[in-house]
C-alpha positions as CSV (number, residue, x, y, z in Angstrom):
1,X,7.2,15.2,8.2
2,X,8.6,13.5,4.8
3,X,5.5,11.1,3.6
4,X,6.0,8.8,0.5
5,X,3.2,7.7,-1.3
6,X,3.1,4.7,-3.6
7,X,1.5,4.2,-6.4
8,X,1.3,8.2,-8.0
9,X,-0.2,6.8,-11.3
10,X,-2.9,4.8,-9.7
11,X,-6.3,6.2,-9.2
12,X,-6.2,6.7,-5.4
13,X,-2.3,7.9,-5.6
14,X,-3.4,10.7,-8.2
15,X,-6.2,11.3,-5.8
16,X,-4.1,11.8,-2.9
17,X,-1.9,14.1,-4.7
18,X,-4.9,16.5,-5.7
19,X,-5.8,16.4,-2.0
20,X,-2.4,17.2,-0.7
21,X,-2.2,19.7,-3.7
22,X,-5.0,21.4,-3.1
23,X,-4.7,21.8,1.1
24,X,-1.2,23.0,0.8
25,X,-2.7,25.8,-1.3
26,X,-5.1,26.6,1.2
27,X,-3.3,27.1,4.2
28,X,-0.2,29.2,3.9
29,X,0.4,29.2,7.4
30,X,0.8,26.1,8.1
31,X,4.1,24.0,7.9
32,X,3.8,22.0,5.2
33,X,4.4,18.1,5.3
34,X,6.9,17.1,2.3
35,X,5.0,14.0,0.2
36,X,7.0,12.7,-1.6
37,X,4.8,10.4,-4.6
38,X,6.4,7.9,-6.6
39,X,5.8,5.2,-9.2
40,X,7.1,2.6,-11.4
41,X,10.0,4.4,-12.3
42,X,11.2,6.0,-9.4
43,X,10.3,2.8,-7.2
44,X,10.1,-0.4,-9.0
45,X,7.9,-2.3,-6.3
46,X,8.7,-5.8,-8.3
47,X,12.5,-5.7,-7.6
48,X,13.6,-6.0,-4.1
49,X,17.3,-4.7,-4.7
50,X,15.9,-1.8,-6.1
51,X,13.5,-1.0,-3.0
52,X,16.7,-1.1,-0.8
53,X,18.5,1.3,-2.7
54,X,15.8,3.4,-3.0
55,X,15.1,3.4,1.1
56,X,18.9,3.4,1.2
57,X,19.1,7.2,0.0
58,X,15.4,7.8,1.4
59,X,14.4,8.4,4.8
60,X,10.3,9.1,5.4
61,X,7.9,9.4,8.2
62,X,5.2,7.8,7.1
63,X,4.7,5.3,3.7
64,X,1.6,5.3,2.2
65,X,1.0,2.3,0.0
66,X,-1.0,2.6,-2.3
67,X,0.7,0.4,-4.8
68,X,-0.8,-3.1,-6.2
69,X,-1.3,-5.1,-8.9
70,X,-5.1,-4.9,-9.2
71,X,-5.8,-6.4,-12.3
72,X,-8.0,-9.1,-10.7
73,X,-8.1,-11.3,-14.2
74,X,-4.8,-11.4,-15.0
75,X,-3.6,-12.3,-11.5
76,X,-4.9,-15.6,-12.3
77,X,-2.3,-15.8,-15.4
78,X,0.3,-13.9,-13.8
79,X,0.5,-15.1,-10.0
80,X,4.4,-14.4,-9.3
81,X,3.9,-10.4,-10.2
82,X,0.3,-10.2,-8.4
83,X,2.4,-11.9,-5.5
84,X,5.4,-9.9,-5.9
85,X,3.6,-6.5,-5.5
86,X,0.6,-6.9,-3.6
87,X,2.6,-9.6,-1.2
88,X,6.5,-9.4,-1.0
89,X,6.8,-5.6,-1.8
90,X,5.0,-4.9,1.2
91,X,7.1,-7.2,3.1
92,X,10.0,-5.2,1.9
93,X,8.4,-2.1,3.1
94,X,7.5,-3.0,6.4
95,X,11.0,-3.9,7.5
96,X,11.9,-1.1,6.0
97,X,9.5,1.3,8.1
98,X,10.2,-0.7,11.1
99,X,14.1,0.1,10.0
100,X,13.4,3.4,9.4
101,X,10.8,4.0,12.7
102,X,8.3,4.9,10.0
103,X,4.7,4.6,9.9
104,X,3.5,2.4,7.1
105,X,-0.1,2.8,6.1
106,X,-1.7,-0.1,3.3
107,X,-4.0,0.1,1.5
108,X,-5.6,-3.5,1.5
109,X,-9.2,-5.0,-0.3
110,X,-12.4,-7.0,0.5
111,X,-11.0,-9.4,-1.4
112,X,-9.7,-11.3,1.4
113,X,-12.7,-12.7,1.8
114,X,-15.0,-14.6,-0.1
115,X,-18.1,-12.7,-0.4
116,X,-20.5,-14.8,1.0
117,X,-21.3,-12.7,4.1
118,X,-24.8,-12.0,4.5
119,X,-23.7,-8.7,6.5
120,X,-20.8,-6.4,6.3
121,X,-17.5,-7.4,7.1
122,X,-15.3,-6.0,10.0
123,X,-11.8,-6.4,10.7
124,X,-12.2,-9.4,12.8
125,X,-13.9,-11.6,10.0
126,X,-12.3,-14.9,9.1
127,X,-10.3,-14.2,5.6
128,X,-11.3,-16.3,2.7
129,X,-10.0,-14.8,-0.8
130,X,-11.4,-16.8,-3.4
131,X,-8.7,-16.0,-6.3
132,X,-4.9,-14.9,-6.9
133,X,-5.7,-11.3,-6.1
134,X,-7.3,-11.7,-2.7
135,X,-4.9,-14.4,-2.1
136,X,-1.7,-12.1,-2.3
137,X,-3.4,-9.3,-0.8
138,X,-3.9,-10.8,2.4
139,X,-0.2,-12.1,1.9
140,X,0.4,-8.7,2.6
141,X,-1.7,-7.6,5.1
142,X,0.1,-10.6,7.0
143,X,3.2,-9.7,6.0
144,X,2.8,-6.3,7.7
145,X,1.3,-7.6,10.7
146,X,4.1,-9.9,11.3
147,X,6.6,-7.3,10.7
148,X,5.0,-4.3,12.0
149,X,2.6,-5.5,14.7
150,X,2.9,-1.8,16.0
151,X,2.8,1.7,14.0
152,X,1.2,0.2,11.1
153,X,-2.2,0.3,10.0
154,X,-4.1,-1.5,7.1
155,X,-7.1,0.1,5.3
156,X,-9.2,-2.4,4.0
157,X,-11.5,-0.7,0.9
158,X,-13.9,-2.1,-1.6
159,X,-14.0,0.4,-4.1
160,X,-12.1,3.4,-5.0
161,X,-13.5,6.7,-6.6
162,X,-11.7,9.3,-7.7
């Protein structure tokens, strides 16, 4: 299987890369999958043309997006590039996997809802993101559903750890 991962510079990207890295080295027997990680400059998630060409020459299995803009605070001062990432990008990619028959897998955030839960949240909770971040996040998780209501799935996390 060809699997592209997003977001290679990011802390769960680099993550998954030592994972995959280390697993490939373990079983020699095995077929190995072909991931494929990219970043910025092989995939520039804030341009749109640039996605289609890059899908254009690319066929993959899965996606694994890992990508965002997570700089919560300066969201707030730079909406249109939280939105374009975390929000239209993924819309891109989901037609994209649809197009392709590929599985997209997104990594999503609490942020999409306020914090006010006295218990944890499940998947079913009503939404409520409280600033620019959560805002385009759930954009996206929309964006996916809409697209992809089938072979897609969104991972919802609250903190990373590397």
């Amino acid at each position: 299987m060809r699997i592209l991962v997003t977001g290679k510079k990011g802390q769960l990207g680099k993550s998954i890369k030592k994972i995959v890295n280390t697993s490939s080295n373990e079983d020699k027997n095995k077929k190995p999958n072909d991931f494929i990680f990219v970043g910025r400059e092989e995939l520039d998630l804030s341009n749109e043309s640039e996605i289609s060409q890059y899908f254009n020459n690319n066929k993959f299995d899965i996606i694994i997006n890992c990508a965002a803009y997570t700089h919560v605070d300066i969201a707030e001062e730079k909406p249109e590039l939280a939105n374009q990432i975390n929000h239209l990008a993924v819309k891109y990619l989901a037609k994209i996997a649809k197009k392709q028959q590929a599985m997209l897998i997104h990594i999503s955030t609490d942020y999409v809802f306020d914090g006010e839960s006295n218990k944890p949240y499940v998947e079913t909770d009503d939404t409520n993101p409280i600033n620019v971040y959560g805002i385009t996040k759930l954009a996206g998780e929309q964006a996916l559903q809409s697209a992809m209501p089938n072979n897609a799935l969104i991972i919802r996390t609250s903190w990373v750890y590397s």
